[in-house]
N, C-alpha and C positions, 0 to 999 in steps of 0.2 A: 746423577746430580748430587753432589756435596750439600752432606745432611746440615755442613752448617751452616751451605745458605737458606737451606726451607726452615732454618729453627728461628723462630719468630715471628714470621710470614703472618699476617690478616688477613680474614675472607673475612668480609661480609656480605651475607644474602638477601638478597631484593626480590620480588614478585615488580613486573614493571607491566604498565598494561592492564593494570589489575584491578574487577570488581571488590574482590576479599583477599584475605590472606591468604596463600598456599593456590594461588589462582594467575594467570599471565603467564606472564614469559619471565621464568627465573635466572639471573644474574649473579656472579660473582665476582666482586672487587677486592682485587688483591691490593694489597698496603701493608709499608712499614719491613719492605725490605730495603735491601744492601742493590749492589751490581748483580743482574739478572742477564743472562742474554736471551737472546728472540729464542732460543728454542727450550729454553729451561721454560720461560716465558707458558711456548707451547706444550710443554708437559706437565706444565702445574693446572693448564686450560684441560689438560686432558685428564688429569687426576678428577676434577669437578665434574665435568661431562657435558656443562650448560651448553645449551647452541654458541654462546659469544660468553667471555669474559674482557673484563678490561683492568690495566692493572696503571693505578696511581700514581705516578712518578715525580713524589715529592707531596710535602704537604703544599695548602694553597696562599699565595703571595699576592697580599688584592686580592682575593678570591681569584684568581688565574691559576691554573694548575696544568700538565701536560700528563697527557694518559695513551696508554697504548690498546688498542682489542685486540685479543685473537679470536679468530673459532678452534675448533677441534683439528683443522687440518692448514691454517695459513692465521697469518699478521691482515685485518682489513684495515683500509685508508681512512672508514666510517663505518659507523652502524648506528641506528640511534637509542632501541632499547638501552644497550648500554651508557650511552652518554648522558640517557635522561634519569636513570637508575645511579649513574655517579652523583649527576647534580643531588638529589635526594640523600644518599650516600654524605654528599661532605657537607650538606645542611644539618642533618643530625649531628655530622662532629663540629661542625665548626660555625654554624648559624647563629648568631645575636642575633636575629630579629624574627618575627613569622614567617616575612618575606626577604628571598635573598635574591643574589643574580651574581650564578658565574661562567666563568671561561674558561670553557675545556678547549685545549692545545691538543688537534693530532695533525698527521702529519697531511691530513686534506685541507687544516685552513683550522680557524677558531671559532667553537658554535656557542654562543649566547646561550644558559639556560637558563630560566626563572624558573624557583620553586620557593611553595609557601607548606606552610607546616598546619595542616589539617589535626581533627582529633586525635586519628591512632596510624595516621599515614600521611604522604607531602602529594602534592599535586606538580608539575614539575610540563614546562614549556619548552621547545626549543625554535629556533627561529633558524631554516636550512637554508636559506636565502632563496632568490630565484632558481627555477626547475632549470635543465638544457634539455631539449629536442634534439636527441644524436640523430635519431633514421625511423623511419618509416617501412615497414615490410611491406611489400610488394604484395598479390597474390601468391603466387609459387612459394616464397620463402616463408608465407603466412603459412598454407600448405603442410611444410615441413615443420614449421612448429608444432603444428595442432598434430601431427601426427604423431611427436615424439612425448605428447604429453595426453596421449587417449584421449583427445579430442576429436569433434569434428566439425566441418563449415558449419551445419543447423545448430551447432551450440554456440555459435559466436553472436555478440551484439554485432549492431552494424556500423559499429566503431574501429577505425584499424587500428592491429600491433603498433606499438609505438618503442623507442628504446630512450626512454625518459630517465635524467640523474638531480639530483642535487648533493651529488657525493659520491655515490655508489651507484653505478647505472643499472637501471632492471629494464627488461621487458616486460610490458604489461600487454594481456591476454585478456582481451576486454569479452567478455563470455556471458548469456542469458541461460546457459541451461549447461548443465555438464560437471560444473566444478566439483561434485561429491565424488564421480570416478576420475577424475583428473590425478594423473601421478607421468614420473618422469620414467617415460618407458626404454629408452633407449643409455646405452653404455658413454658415446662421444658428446653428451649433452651441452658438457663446459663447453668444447671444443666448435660447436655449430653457435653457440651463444656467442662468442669470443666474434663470430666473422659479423654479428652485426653491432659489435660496440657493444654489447651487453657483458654483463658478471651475473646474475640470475636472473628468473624467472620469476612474475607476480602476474598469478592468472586473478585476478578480476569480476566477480560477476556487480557488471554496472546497475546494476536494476536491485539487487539483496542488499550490495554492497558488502558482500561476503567476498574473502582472500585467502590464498594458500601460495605458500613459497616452500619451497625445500632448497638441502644442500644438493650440487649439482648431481651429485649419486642418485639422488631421490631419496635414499635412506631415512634421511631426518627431516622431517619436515617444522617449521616455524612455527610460534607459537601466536607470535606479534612483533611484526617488522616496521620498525620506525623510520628504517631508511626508504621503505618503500612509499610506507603514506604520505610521506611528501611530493614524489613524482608524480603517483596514484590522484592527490587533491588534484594537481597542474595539470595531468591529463584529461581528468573530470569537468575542471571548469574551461577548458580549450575547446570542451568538445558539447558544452552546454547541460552538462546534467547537476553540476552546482554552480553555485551565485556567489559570486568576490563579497568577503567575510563573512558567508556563511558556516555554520559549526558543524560537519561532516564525520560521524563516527562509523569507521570502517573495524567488521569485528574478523574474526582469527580465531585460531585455537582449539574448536568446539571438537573438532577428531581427534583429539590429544588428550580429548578431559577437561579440557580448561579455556578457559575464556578471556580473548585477550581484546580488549577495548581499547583504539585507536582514536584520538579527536583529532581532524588536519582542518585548520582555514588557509586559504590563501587571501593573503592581505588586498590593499588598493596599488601596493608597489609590488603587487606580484612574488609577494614573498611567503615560502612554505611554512605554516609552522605546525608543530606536531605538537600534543600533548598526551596526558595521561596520568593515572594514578598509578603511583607506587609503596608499595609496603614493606619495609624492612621488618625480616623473619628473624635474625638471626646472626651470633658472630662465631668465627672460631680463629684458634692459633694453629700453626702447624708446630709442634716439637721439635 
């Protein structure tokens, strides 16, 4: 990469998810560069190491701005940590009021965010619209999930797999017992996710309301996924274990160190909304 298009570059650093500072799931917003492509894009994602970064493209017009995420290994269509960590992000630079509301632009549609500007941190909303219901696991294919993720039938509620999206489709692995040895035991994971309409995995325990996602390696695992909690609220209340505008916080994190706090309602129109605290730690330049 030409050093001089990194000479300049912004990061600033978020905690998203987040009871305190140096707690959640951390994010990095790139801004205030030149022409980038997708993979310099991905090597400056990989310079940082976060599970997602998302990078700024352009300051905001109306409050409307257009942003890109990667992880570590690909460009996503969505994620929400980071989308709720920009909102917060371009409140500190460019907020006249407590409360603001903007529109981040990716390339899955435009997500509404509200954020207000708290003491020493913003509180920040997103509205994922309605859930979609792709497919239902069968037994057998249920089977094969639990299998490849050190599960077993006696750890499942009696809730089925679902492959639920509002952006980002996950399988959810709705589970009463099991989730602390749950990991992704098998090599073709992406590949057996892909045949039923899925992009990850969101095992579930409906009863804790305790969650773990990892990247399809299994290697990394989440810290607190915003894109999940949305699907996760629509499956909950499909399936009677929350009540439309009830305030549902789903937590995350805890095997990582850290603690990531999730708030989802699902509205009277059936609409996700995710929320959260976030804390900006920190800026730097690149030279």
């Amino acid at each position: 990469m030409n050093n001089s298009k990194i000479s300049g570059i912004k990061v600033t650093l978020a905690d998203v998810f987040a009871p305190e500072k140096i707690n959640g799931n951390s994010l990095s917003v790139f801004s205030d560069f030149h022409e980038l492509t997708s993979d310099e894009m991905l090597l400056l994602t990989n310079e940082l190491r976060h599970f997602e970064s998302i990078f700024l493209m352009g300051i905001p017009e109306n409050n409307h701005v257009r942003a890109r995420i990667f992880t570590v290994e690909e460009e996503l269509p969505f994620a929400g940590h980071p989308v709720l960590g920009l909102g917060a992000v371009l409140h500190d630079r460019y907020g006249k009021t407590n409360s603001e509301t903007w529109h981040i632009e990716l390339d899955s549609g435009i997500f509404k965010v509200r954020t207000c500007r708290k003491d020493d941190y913003f509180s920040a909303s997103m509205n994922q619209g309605k859930a979609k219901f792709i497919k239902t696991l069968d037994t057998a294919e249920t089977e094969e999930i639990l299998s490849c993720l050190n599960l077993h039938q006696d750890d499942m509620s009696n809730l089925p797999c679902e492959v639920v999206t509002t952006g980002l489709p996950y399988l959810i692995v709705p589970v009463k017992s099991g989730i602390e040895s749950a990991g992704i035991t098998v090599g073709n994971f992406e590949e057996r996710l892909q045949r039923h309409g899925a992009k990850f995995v969101y095992v579930l325990d409906t009863e804790r309301l305790t969650a773990r996602t990892w990247d399809n390696s299994g290697l990394v695992e989440d810290i607190a996924t915003g894109s999940a909690a949305g699907p996760a609220g629509a499956f909950l209340l499909k399936h009677g274990r929350i009540a439309v505008n009830s305030n549902t916080t789903i937590l995350q994190g805890n095997r990582q160190g850290r603690t990531g706090k999730i708030y989802v309602t699902i509205d009277n129109h059936d609409d996700a909304i995710v929320s959260g605290d976030i804390y900006i730690t920190g800026d730097m330049t690149f030279r």
